[in-house]
N, C-alpha and C positions, 0 to 999 in steps of 0.2 A: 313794266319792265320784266322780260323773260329773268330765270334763272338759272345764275354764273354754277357754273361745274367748279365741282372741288375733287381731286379722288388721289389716291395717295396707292404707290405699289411696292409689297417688301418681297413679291416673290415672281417665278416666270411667270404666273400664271394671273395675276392682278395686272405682268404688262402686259398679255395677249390682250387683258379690258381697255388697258390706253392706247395699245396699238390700234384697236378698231376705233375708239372715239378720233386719234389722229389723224386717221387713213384722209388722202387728199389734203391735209392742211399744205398750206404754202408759207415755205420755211426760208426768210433773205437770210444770207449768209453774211448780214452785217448785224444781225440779230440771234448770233451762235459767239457764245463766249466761255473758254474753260481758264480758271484759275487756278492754276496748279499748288499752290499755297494751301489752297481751302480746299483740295480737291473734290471741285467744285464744277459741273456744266448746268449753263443755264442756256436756254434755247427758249423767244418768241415764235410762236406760230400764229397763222391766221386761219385757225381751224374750223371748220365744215360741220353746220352746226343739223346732226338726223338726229336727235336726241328726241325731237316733238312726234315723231311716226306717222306725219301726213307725207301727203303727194305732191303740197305746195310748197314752191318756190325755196329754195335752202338760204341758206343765213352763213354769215361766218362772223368769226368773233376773235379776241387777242386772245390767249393761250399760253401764257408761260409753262415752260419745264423746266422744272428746277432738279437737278440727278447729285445729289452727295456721295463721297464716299468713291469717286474715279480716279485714278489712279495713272492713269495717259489716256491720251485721245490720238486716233488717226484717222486720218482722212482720205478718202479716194475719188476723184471724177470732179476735184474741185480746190480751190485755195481759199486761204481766210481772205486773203485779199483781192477777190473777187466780190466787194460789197453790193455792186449793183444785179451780182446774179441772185434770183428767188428758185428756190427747188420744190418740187411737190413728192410729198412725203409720201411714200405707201406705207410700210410698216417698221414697227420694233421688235426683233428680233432677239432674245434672251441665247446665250449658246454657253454654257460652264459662266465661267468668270466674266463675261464679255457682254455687253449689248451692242448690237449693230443695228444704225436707224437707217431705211433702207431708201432711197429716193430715185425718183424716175432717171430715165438719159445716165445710168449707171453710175452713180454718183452713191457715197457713203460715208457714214461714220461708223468708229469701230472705237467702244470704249471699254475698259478695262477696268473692272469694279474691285473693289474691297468695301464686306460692311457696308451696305449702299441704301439708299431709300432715295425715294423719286416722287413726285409730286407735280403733278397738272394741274392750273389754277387757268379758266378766267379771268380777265376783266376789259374793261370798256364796255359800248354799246355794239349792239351786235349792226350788222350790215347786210344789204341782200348781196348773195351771191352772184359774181358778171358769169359765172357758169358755172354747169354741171359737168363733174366727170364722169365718163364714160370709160368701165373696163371691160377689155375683149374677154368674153368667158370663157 
C-alpha cells in the first residue's frame, strides 16, 4: 500500500503547498460541510495523486480538508443543494483574512478565517485515474 498524505497549513504560504497537491481533485458538493457552531469546513475530495514523479498512469485517493477557525462561508457558481453536482478544483487562494477555493466553470468558495489552521488528510485505497487533466498554457 502506497503512502496516505498528512500536511498541516498555518500560514499563506504552507497553503500555496496544498493548493498544488489539490490542483484537479473532484470536489461533490454533497461532500462540502460548514458548521458554524464549531466554526468548522470540512470538504472530501478525490484528489490526484503526482506525488510518485513518474509518467505512469495517476491515481486518485479520499482527501479530507478539515479548515478550523472560519468564521462565514460564501458561495458562488453553485448551491449546497446541488448534491449531484462534482467540481474540479484548481486552486487555494489565501488573500488578508479570506481563503478562496477556486473551481472550474466559475464556481467558488470564499471563506473568512479567524485563528485558523487547516489540515489535508488521506484515506481509503487509492484508484486509477478515468483521466488526465489537461491545462491550456
Amino acid at each position: 500500500m502506497k503512502q496516505l498524505l498528512k500536511l498541516q497549513a498555518k500560514d499563506a504560504e504552507d497553503i500555496q503547498v496544498i493548493s498544488a497537491v489539490l490542483q484537479d481533485a473532484i470536489a461533490p458538493v454533497v461532500d462540502m460541510v460548514y458548521r458554524a457552531e464549531d466554526k468548522n469546513f470540512v470538504m472530501v475530495v478525490q484528489r490526484l495523486c503526482r506525488e510518485d514523479g513518474t509518467d505512469m498512469k495517476h491515481e486518485r485517493v479520499c482527501c479530507a480538508l478539515n479548515l478550523r477557525g472560519v468564521e462565514s462561508v460564501q458561495t458562488h457558481g453553485f448551491t449546497s443543494t446541488e448534491t449531484d453536482r462534482m467540481l474540479d478544483l484548481l486552486a487555494l487562494m489565501p488573500e488578508g483574512d479570506e481563503l478562496h477555493l477556486i473551481f472550474a466553470s466559475d464556481a467558488g468558495i470564499r471563506l473568512r478565517l479567524k485563528d485558523w489552521h487547516l489540515i489535508i488528510e488521506d484515506f481509503g485505497t487509492r484508484w486509477p485515474a478515468q483521466c488526465e487533466p489537461k491545462h491550456a498554457l
